[in-house]
N, C-alpha and C positions, 0 to 999 in steps of 0.2 A: 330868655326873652320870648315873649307869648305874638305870634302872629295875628294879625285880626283878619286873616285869612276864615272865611266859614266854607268849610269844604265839604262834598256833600257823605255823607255817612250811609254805609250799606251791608248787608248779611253778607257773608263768608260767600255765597254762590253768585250774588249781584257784583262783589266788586271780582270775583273770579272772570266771571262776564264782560265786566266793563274791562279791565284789565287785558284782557285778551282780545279786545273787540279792534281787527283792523291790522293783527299781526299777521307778518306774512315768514318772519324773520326768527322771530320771539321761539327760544327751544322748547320752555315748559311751555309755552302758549300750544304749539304742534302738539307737544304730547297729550297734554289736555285734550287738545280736538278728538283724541283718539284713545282718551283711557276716560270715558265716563265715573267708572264703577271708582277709578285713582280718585277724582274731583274728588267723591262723598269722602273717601277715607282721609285727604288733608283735610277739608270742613271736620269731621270728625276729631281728629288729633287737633284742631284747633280750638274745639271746643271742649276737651278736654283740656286744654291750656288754661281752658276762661276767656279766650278769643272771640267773639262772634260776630262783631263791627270793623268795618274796617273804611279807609278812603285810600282810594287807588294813588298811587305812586309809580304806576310804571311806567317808563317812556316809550310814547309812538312813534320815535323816529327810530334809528336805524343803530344808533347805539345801545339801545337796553334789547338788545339778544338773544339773552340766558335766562335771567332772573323773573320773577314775577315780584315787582314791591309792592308793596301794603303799609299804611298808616293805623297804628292798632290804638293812638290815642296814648294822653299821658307822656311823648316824648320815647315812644318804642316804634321800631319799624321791624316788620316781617317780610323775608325773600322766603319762596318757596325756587327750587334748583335744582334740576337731574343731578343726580350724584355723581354722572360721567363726569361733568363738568368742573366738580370739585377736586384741587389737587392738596398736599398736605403740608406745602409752603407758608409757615408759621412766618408773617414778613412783618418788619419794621414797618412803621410809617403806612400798615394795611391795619384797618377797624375789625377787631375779632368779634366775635359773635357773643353776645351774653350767653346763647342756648342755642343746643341744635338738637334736632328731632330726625330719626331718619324715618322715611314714612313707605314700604315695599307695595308696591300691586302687584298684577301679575306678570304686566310687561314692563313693569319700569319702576327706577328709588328713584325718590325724592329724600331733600333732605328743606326742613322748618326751621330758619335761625332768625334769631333775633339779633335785634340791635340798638344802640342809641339813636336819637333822631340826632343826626349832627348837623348845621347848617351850613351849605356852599362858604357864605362869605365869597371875599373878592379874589377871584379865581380865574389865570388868563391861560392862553396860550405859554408864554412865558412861565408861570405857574409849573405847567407841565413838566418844562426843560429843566426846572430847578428842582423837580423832584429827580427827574430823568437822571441827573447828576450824583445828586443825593443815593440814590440806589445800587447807581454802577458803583460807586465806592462803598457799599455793602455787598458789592457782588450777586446784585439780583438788576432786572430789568423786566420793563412792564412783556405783555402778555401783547399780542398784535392784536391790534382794533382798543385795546383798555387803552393807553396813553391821548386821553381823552381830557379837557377841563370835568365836562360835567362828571365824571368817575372822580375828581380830586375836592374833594373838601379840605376845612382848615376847625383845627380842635377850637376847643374854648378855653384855651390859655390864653396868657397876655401876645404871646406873638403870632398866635392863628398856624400854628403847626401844620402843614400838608399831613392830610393823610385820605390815601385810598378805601373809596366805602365800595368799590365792584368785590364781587366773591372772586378770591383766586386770580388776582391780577397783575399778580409776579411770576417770577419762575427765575429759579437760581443760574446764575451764568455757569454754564459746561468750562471747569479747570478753575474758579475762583474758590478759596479757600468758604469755608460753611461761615456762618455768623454767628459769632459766639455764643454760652449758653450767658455772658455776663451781659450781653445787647440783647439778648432776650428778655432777660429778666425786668431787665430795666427799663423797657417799654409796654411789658406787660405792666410793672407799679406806677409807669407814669398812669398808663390809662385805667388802671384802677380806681389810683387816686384821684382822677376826673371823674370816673363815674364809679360811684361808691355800688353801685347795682350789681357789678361785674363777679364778686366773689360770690352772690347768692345764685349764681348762676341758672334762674329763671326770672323770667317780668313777673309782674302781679297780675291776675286776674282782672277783668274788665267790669265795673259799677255802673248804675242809674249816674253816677258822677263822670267815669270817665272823659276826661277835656283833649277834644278832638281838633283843637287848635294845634299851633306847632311849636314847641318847644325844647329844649336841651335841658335834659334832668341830670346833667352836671353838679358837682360840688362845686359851687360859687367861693368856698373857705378857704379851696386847695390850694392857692398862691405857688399855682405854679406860671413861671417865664414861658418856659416852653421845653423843648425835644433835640438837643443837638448828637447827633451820633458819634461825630468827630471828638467827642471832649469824652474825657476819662471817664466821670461823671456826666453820662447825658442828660439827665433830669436836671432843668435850670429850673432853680428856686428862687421866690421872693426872700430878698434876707429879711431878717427880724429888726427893727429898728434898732438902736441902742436906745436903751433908756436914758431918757434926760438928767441929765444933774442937777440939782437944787441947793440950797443953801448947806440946809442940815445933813445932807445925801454928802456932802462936799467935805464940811466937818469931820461928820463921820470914817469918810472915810479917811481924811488926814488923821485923826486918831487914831485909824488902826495902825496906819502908816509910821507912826510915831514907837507905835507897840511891839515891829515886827526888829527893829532893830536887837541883837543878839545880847544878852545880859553877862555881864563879868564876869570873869572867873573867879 
């Protein structure tokens, strides 16, 4: 669904700027104030991407930290991120990244990833506790300061699946058993099969077209329910109707029925 949001659109060093404008908090914001020569080289890898527009995304208050977001149009969002920051906890129910870039200056990485635009939805407090839930019985738990609404989205399945879009906002509980390679898999296919983007593992390039509104470039076909971890099969699917019976469909098949009986000996 397309927002009639008109958001303002800026070069790679204006939304840098706007972005940064007013952090006191914000890590890559810090860094930035003090690696000029870093700015040019992510502008750069951006534009090598096909990057060069973007509408700021990052939060002024006191929960966006880390990240620097960006709206890159077309339903893609861009976090630039110290790579301190980043840990290597593959999580359930956390939005992986279509692309990552790692980007070196002299005093500091950065890493470039991308992602789906995915939308809040209705996301409370409560919200939180039911992921909170969800998680400890994976054996992972949020990250201090993440256990946030605005960090918790919900996918574009039929039941709005919680999932974490902060970078790195789990961390496996010390003595619970690891999460299987078979719950991996299967939340890597679910969100594939959401976002069919995921396997070519880059966005597209930015056009005279690019639609700077906000939307979710989701597969609308995917008939998926949603994400339960507890069932064998997590991936809940839409069933397939049966097909209706008819007159002659009916017939038919009584005559085969007639046919299948065993012939004399």
């Amino acid at each position: 669904m397309h927002s009639n949001k008109t958001p303002e659109i800026l070069t790679t060093k204006a939304a840098f700027g706007e972005a940064c404008a007013g952090l006191s908090n914000n890590e890559t914001a810090i860094r930035f104030n003090h690696d000029i020569p870093g700015q040019q080289k992510i502008v750069d890898a951006l534009k090598d991407m096909g990057l060069t527009k973007f509408v700021n995304l990052t939060s002024k208050s006191n929960e966006g930290t880390i990240a620097l977001s960006l709206y890159a149009g077309d339903g893609i969002v861009v976090k630039i991120i110290p790579q301190t920051y980043l840990n290597n906890t593959d999580a359930i129910h956390h939005l992986p990244a279509i692309s990552t870039q790692d980007v070196k200056t002299d005093n500091y990485e950065y890493a470039i990833k991308t992602y789906p635009w995915v939308e809040q939805g209705y996301v409370t407090d409560n919200s939180v506790e039911t992921l909170r839930d969800t998680l400890e019985t994976l054996g992972l738990k949020f990250i201090d300061g993440d256990d946030t609404a605005q960090n918790i989205h919900r996918m574009p399945d039929q039941n709005g699946t919680f999932v974490g879009i902060d970078s790195s906002m789990y961390h496996a509980i010390k003595g619970r058993p690891d999460i299987s390679e078979e719950q991996y898999s299967a939340w890597h296919e679910y969100v594939h099969t959401l976002f069919p983007i995921y396997p070519q593992g880059s966005v597209p390039a930015q056009t005279d077209n690019t639609d700077f509104s906000f939307f979710s470039i989701h597969d609308k076909e995917a008939k998926l329910i949603g994400f339960d971890s507890s069932l064998d099969d997590p991936i809940i699917r839409t069933q397939e109707p049966e097909p209706k019976k008819t007159f002659w469909r009916s017939m038919f098949s009584s005559s085969n029925d007639d046919n299948t009986h065993p012939a004399p000996f």
